[in-house]
C-alpha positions as CSV (number, residue, x, y, z in Angstrom):
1,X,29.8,-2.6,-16.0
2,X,29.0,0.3,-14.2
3,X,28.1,1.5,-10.9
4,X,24.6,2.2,-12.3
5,X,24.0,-1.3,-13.4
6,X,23.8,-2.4,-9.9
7,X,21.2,-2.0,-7.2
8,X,22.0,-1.9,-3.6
9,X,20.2,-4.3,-1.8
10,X,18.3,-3.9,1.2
11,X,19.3,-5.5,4.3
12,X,16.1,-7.1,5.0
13,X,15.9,-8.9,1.9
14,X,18.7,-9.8,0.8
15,X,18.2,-13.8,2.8
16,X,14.7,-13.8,0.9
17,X,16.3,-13.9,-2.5
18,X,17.8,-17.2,-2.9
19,X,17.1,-17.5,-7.0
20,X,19.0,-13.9,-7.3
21,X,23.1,-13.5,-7.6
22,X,24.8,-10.8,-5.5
23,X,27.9,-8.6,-5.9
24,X,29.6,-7.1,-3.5
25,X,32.1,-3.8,-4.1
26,X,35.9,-3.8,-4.0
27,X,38.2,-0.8,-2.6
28,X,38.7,-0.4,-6.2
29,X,35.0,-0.2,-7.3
30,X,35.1,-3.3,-8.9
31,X,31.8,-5.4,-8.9
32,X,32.3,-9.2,-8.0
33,X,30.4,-11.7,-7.5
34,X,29.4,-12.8,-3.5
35,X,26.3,-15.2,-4.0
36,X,25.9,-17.6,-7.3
37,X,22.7,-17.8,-8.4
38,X,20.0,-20.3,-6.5
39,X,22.2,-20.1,-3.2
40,X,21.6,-18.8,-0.2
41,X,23.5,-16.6,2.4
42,X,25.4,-18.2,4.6
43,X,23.4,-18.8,7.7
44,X,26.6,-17.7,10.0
45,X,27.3,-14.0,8.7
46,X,23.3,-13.4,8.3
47,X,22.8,-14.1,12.0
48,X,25.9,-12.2,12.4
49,X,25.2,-9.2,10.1
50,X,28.7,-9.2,8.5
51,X,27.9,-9.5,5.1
52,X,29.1,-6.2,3.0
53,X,27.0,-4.1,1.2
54,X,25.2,-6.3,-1.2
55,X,24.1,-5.3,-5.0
56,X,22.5,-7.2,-7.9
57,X,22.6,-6.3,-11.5
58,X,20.3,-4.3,-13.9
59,X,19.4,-7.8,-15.8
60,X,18.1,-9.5,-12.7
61,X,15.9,-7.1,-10.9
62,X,12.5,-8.5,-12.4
63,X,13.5,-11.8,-11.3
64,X,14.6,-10.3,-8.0
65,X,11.7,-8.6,-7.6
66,X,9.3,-11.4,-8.7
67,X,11.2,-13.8,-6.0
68,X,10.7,-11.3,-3.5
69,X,6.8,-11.0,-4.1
70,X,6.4,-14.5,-3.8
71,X,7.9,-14.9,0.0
72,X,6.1,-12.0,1.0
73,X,2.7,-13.7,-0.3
74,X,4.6,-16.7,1.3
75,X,4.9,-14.9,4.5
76,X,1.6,-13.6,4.4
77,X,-0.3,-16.8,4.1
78,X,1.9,-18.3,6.8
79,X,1.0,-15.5,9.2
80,X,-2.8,-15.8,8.5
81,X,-3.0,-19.7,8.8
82,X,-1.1,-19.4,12.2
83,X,-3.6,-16.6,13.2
84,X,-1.3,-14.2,14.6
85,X,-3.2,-10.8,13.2
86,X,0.0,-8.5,14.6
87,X,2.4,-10.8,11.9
88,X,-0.5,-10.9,9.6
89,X,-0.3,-6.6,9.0
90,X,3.8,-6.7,9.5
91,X,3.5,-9.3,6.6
92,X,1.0,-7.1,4.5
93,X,2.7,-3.7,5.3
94,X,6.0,-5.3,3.9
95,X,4.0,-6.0,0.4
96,X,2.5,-2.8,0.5
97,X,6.1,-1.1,1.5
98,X,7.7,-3.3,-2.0
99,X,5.0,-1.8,-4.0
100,X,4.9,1.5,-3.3
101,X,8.7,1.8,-3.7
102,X,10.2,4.2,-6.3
103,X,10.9,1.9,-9.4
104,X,9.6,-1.8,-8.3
105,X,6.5,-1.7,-10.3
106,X,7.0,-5.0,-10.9
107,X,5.8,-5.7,-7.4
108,X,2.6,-4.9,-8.7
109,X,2.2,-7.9,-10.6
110,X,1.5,-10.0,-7.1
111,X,-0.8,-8.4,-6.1
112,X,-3.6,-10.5,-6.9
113,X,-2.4,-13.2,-5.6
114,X,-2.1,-11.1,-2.1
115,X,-5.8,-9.9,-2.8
116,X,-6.5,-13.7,-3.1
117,X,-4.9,-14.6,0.0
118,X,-6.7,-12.2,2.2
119,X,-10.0,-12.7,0.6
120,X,-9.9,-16.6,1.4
121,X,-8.8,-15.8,4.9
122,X,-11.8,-14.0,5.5
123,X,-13.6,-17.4,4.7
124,X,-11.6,-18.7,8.1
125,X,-12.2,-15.4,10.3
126,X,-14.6,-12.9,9.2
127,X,-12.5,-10.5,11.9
128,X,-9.6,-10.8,10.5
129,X,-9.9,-7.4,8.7
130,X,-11.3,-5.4,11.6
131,X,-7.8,-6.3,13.6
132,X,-6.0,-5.1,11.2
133,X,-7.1,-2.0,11.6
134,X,-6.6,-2.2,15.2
135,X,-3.0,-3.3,15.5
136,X,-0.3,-1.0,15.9
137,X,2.6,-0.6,13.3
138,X,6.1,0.5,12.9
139,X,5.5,1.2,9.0
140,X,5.8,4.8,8.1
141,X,2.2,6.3,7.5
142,X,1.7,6.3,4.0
143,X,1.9,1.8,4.1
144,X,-0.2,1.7,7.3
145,X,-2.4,4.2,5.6
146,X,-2.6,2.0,2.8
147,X,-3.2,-1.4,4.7
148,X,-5.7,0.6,6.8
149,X,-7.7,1.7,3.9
150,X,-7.6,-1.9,2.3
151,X,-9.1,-3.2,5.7
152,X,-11.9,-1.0,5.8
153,X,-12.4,-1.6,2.5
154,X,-13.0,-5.4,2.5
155,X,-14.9,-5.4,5.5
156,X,-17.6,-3.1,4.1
157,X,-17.3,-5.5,1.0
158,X,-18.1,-8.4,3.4
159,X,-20.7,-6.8,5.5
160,X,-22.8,-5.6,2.2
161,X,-22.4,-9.2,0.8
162,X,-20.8,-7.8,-2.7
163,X,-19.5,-10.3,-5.0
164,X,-16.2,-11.9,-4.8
165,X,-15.2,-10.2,-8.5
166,X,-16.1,-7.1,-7.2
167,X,-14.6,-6.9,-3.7
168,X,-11.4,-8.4,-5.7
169,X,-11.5,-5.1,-8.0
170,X,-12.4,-2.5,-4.9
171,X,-9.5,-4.0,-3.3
172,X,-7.3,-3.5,-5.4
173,X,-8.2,0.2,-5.9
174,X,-7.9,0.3,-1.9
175,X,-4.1,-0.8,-2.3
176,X,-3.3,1.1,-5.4
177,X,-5.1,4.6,-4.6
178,X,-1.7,5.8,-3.3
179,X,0.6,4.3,-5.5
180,X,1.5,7.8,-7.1
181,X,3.0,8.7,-4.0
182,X,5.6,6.5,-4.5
183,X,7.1,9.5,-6.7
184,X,6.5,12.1,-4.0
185,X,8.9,13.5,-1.7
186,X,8.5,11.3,1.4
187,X,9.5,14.1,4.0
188,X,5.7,15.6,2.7
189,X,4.1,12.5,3.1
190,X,5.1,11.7,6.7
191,X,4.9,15.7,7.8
192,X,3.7,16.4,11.1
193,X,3.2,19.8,10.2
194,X,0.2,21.0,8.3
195,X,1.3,21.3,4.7
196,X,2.2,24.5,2.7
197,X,0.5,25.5,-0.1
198,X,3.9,25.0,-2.2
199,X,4.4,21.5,0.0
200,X,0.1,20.5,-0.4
201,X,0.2,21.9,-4.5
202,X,3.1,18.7,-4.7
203,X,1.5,16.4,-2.9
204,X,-2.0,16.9,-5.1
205,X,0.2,15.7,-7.9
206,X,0.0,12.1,-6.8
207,X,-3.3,11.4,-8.1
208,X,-2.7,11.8,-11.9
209,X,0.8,10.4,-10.9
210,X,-0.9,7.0,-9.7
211,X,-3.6,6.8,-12.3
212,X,-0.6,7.2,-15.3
213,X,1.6,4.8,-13.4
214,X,-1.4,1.8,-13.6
215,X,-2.1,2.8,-17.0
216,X,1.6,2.2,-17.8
217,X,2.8,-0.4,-15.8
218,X,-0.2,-3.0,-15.4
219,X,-2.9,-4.7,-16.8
220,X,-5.2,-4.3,-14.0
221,X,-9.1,-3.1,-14.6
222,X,-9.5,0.9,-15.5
223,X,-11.4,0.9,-12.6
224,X,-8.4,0.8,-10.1
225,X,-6.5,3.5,-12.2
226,X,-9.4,5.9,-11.9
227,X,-9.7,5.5,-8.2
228,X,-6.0,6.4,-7.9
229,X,-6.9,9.8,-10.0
230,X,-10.3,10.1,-8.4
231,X,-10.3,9.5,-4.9
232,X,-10.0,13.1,-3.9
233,X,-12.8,14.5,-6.2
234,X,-15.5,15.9,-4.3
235,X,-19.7,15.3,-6.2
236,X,-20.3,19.1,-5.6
237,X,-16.6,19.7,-7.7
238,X,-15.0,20.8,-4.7
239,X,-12.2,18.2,-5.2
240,X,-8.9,17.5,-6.9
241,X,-7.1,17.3,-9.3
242,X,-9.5,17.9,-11.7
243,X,-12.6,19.4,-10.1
244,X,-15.0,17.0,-11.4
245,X,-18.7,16.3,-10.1
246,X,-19.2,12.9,-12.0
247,X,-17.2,10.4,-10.1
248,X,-17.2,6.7,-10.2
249,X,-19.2,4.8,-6.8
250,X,-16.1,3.2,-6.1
251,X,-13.5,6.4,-6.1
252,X,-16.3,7.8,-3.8
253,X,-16.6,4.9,-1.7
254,X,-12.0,4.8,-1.4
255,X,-12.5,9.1,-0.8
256,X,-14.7,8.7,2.4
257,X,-12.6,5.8,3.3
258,X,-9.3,7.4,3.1
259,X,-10.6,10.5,5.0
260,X,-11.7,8.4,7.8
261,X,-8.7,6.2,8.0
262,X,-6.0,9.3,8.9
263,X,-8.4,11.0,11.2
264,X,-8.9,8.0,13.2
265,X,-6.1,6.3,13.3
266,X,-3.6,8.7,13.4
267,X,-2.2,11.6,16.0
268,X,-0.3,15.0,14.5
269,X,1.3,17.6,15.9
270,X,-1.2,20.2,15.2
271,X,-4.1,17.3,15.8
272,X,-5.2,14.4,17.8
273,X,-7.0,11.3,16.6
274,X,-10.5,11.0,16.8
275,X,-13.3,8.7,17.8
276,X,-14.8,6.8,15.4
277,X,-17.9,9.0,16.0
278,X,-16.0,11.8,16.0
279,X,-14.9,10.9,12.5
280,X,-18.0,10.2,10.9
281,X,-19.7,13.4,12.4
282,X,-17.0,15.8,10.5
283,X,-17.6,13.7,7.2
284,X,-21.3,13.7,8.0
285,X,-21.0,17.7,7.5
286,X,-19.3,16.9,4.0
287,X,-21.8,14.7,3.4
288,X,-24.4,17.5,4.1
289,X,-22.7,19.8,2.2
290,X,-23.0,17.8,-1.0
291,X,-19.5,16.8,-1.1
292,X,-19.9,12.9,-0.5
293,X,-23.2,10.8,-1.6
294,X,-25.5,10.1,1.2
295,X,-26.3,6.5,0.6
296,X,-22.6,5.9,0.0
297,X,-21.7,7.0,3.7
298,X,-24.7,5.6,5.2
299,X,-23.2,2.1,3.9
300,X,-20.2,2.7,5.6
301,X,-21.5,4.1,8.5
302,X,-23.3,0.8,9.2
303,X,-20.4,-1.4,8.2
304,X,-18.5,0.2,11.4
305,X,-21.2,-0.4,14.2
306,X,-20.7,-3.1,15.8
């Protein structure tokens, strides 16, 4: 076979998938196989680090990446029953990492059983999702934006009592409402600088780029693949990509949601982080100016006083 029916594997997964055979590369170029199916690595060299560069064919990466999903829910559950929040967004930000990755849509298909594991885990500790939102992470931005967003989002599920269906569906469009930046340039996405036009034109392309990529690759509600196209349209038409005034609740509810997240949580160059208040007074002037709706904000305003 050639090169291009392998995958490289990364490090950090590679003693997770135990169901998956691996290759490794001869001086020659000659795939051969390292790890028979259904075994593990060796417990020596992983501790050790001295395994070579691993791969895995073309033919297995569904199962591969269906194995994979299953740990990670795995992981995630573990870290929420042992009530450590720090492991509980390291565990989530390593789902949301898999499924925003170039080519791995096939992550997507766990993610209701992620959904599933969070929303019971509210049942246990109704803060749960605040601290998330709190904890400090080593994921790049766009993840922690993401987990971030999917935080908020569920708690002002919870603290407006909605239906278990329904926060199920507006979670999903809270972790999905980026996935078409998975097929942006990541060097735009974690810029420090303030984008240029040329740099911010390619970075409005994610929108349609998500809502195609959940048409296309899942079964999940409509609902989820417009909020990934809407959730920068403005009411007053103001917004992007299409300029539209008629926008679903819930891609208006994700758009205030993901303007608040960055500006709070996270410092630029060319800007600081802001308050919480300090946040909700600039969207406050959108709100004013007929960009987001009133009662949607004043919902989410009260969801955040504590």
């Amino acid at each position: 076979m050639t090169q291009k029916s392998y995958s490289l594997i990364k490090k950090s997964q590679a003693h997770l998938l135990k169901k998956t055979p691996f290759y490794s590369r001869t001086k020659e170029g000659e795939f051969i196989i390292y790890k028979e199916k259904d075994q593990q690595l060796g417990a020596a060299k992983q501790r050790t680090n001295k395994h070579p560069e691993l791969y895995i064919n073309a033919k297995d990466k569904n199962t591969a990446l269906a194995e994979l999903s299953t740990v990670l829910n795995m992981d995630l559950a573990r870290s929420i029953a042992s009530k450590g929040f720090k492991e509980v967004k390291t565990a989530l930000c390593k789902i949301v990492e898999e499924a925003l990755s170039p080519n791995q849509e096939k992550m997507l298909d766990a993610l209701p059983e992620t959904i599933e594991i969070l929303l019971n885990s509210y049942a246990y500790n109704g803060k749960s999702l605040e601290y998330l939102t709190r904890i400090d992470g080593n994921s790049s931005l766009i993840i922690e934006h993401t987990v971030n967003v999917l935080a908020l989002t569920m708690q002002y599920c919870f603290f407006h009592n909605f239906a278990d269906k329904k926060i199920k569906e507006l979670a999903f469009c809270a972790l999905l409402h980026d996935i078409g930046t998975s097929q942006i340039d990541k060097a735009i996405l974690e810029a420090n600088h303030r984008l240029s036009d040329k740099e911010f034109k390619t970075f409005k392309t994610h929108s349609a780029k998500g809502h195609d990529l959940i048409i296309a690759e899942t079964d999940f509600d409509s609902a989820v693949a417009t909020v990934a196209l809407e959730h920068h349209e403005r009411i007053d038409g103001s917004g992007y990509p299409n300029g539209i005034k008629k926008i679903s609740s819930s891609s208006q509810l994700i758009g205030i949601i993901d303007c608040y997240e960055p500006l709070t949580y996270h410092d630029k160059d060319f800007r600081k982080a802001k308050t919480p208040f300090e946040t909700l007074k600039l969207i406050k002037e959108e709100v004013q100016q007929g960009k987001f709706d009133k009662k949607i904000f004043k919902n989410f305003t009260s969801c955040l006083i504590k």
